[in-house]
C-alpha positions as CSV (number, residue, x, y, z in Angstrom):
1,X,13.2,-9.5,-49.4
2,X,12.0,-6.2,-49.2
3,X,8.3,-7.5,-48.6
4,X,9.7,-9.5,-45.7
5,X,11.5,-6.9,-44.1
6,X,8.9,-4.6,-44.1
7,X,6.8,-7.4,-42.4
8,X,8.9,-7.7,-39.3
9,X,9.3,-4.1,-39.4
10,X,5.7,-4.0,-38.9
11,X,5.2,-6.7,-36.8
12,X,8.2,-5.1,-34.6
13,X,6.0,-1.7,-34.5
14,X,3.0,-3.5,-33.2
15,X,4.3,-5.7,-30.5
16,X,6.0,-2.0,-29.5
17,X,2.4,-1.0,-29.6
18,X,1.2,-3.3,-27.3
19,X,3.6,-2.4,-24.5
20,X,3.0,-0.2,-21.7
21,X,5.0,3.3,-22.1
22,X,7.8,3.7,-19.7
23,X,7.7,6.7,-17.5
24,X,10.1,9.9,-18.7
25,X,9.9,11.2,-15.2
26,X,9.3,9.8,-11.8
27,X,6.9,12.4,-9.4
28,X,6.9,10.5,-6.1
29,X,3.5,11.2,-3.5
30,X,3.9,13.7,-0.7
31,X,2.8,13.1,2.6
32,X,-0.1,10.7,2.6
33,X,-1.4,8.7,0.0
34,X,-5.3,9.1,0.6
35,X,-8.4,8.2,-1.4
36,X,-12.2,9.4,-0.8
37,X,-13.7,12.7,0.0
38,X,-10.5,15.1,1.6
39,X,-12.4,17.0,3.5
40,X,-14.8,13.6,5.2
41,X,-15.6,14.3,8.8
42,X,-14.2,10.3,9.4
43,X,-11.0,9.6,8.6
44,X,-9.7,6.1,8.7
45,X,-5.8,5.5,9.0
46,X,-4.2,1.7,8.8
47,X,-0.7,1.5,9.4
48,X,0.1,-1.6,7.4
49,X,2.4,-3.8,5.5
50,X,2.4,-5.6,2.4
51,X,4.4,-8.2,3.8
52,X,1.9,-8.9,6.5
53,X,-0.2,-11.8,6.4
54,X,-2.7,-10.0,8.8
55,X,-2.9,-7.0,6.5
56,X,-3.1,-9.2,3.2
57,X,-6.4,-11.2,5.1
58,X,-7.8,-7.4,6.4
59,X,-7.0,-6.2,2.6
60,X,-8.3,-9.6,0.9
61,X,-11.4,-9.9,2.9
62,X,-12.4,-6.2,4.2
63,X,-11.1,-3.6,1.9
64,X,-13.5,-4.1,-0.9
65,X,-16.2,-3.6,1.5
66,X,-15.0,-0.2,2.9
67,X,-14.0,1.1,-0.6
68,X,-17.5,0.5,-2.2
69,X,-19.6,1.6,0.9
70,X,-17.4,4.1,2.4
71,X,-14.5,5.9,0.2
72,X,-16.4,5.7,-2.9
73,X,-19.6,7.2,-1.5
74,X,-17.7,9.6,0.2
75,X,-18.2,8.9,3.8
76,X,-14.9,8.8,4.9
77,X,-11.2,9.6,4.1
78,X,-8.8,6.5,4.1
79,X,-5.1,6.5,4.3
80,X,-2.5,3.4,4.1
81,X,0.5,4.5,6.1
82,X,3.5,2.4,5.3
83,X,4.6,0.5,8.2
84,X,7.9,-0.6,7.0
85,X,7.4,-3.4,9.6
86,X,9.7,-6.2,7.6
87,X,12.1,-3.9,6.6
88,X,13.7,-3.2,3.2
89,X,11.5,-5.5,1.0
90,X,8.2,-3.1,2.5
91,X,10.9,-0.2,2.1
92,X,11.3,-1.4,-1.7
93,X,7.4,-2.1,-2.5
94,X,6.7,1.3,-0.5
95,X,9.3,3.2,-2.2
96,X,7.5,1.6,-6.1
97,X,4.3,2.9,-4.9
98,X,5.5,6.3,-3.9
99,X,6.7,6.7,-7.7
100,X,4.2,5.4,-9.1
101,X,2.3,8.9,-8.1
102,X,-1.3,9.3,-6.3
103,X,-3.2,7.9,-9.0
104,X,-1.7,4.3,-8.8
105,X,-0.4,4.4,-4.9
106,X,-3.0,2.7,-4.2
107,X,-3.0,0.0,-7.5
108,X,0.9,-0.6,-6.3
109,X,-0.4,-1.6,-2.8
110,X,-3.3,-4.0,-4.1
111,X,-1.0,-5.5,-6.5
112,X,1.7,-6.1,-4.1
113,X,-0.5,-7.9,-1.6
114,X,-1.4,-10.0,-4.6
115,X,2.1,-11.5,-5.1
116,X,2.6,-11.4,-1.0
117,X,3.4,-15.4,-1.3
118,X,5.9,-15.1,-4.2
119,X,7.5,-11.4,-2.8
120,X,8.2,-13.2,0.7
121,X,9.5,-16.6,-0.4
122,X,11.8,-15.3,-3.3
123,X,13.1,-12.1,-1.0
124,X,14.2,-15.1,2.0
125,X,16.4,-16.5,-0.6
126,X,17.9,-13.1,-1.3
127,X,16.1,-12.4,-4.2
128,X,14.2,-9.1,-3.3
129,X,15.1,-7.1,-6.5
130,X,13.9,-9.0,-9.1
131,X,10.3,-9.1,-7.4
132,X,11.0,-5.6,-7.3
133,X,11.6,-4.6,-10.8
134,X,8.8,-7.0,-11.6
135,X,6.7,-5.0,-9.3
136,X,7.9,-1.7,-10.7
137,X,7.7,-2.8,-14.5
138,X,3.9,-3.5,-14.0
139,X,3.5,0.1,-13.5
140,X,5.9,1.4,-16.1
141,X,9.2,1.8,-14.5
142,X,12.6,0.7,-15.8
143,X,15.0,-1.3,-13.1
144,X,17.1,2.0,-12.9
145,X,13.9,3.9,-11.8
146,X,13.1,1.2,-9.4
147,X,16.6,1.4,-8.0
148,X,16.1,5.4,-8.1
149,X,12.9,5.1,-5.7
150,X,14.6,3.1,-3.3
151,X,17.9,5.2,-3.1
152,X,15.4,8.4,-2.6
153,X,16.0,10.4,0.2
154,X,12.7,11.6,0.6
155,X,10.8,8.3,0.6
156,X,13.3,6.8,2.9
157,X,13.0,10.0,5.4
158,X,9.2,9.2,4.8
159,X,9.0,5.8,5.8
160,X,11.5,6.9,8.8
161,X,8.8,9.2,9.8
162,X,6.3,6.6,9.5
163,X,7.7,4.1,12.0
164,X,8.4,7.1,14.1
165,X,4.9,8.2,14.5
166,X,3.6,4.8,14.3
167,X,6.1,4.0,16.9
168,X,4.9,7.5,19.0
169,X,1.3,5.9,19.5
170,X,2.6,2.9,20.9
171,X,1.9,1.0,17.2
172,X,3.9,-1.8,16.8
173,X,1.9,-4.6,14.7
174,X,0.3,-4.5,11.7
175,X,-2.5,-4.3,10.8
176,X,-3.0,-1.3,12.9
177,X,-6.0,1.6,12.9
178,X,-6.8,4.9,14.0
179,X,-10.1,6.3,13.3
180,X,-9.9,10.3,13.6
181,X,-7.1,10.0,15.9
182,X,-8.3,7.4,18.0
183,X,-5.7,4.3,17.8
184,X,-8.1,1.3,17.6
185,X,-7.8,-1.6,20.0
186,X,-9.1,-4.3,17.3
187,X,-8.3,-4.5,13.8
188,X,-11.5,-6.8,12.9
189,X,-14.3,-4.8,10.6
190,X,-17.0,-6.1,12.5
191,X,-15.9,-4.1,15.2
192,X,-14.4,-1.1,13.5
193,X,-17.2,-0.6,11.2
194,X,-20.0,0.2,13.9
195,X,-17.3,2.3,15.3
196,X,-17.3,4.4,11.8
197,X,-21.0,4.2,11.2
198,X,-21.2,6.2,14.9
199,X,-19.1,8.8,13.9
200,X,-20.4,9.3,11.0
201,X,-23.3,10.6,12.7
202,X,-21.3,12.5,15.2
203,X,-20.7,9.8,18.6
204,X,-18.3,9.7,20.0
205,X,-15.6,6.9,19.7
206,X,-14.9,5.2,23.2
207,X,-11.5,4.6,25.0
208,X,-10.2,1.5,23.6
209,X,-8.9,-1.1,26.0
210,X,-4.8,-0.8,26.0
211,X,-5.0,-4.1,27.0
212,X,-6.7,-5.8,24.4
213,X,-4.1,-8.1,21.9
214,X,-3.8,-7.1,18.4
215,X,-5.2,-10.2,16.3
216,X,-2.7,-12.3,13.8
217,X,-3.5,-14.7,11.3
218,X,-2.1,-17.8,12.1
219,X,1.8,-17.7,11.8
220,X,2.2,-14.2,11.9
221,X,4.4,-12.6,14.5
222,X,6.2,-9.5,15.3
């Protein structure tokens, strides 16, 4: 008997072992959540959404591109600004990543896109939270921390000030980019990659046509 309870005891310890330690505290991010060189002479903003099926094909097809060449190497800072563009469920998965602290802002973001499909479909039947805490717990937060990042006064005053500024430039679709304060006209890297190499090596970038439409994927609206 006392062979077999110190078996589960020690099977209990290692399964323990093999999970992911909660957090004791929660930091949240101030102001923007960047990545590459801080002081780059390019800086690349997008104002996007997780929700977005634009911003999932930009992120899905183009990001991996500009992180290797680009914000690895230096060249440029990048910053996601949270659009908060379909409401509360981007509030909720903005709100995780803000916890989850610079180093995984970014990890929050990727892994969010990732589960876009199943995030969407189960939040239209009402049920945003548990996508949520599943969201959070991959990083290491309880539901009560979760709920604790959501009811944050901060990140909600954040995310205010996001669609406020987004809303300032005359941003109102996502994705959206501005390259060193330049609101771009066209969110496709062919044509916003040229645009980075030039000022990289100090051109200038040209007015951007205010008429030009902002691209969707196919069913996407705003």
């Amino acid at each position: 008997m006392f062979l077999k309870s110190l078996a589960a005891a020690l099977l209990g310890l290692s399964l323990a072992a093999c999970q992911p330690a909660g957090r004791s505290e929660l930091i949240p991010v101030e102001g923007d959540a960047a990545v590459g060189q801080a002081d780059a002479k390019v800086t690349l903003v997008e104002y996007g959404s997780p929700t977005c099926p634009a911003c999932k094909a930009w992120h899905d097809n183009f990001w991996p591109e500009v992180k290797r060449d680009y914000v690895d190497t230096g060249k440029i800072k990048f910053v996601f600004r949270e659009f908060a563009i379909h409401g509360a469920i981007d509030a909720g998965i903005f709100a995780i990543a803000r916890c989850a602290g610079t180093d995984e802002f970014y990890s929050v973001i990727d892994e969010a896109m990732a589960r876009q499909e199943t995030i969407v479909t189960e939040s239209s039947k009402g049920e945003a939270m548990p996508e949520l805490n599943s969201l959070g717990a991959k990083f290491r937060m309880s539901p009560e921390q979760v709920q604790s990042c959501i009811n944050d006064r901060t990140i909600i005053r954040r995310i205010n000030d996001v669609r406020a500024d987004a809303q300032g430039k005359g941003i109102d679709s996502t994705p959206t980019f501005v390259l060193n304060g330049v609101v771009l006209a066209s969110s496709d890297w062919r044509t916003i990659k040229p645009l980075i190499d030039a000022a990289l090596t100090g051109g200038a970038i040209p007015q951007q046509p205010a008429e030009e439409a902002h691209e969707h994927v196919p069913g996407e609206t705003h």
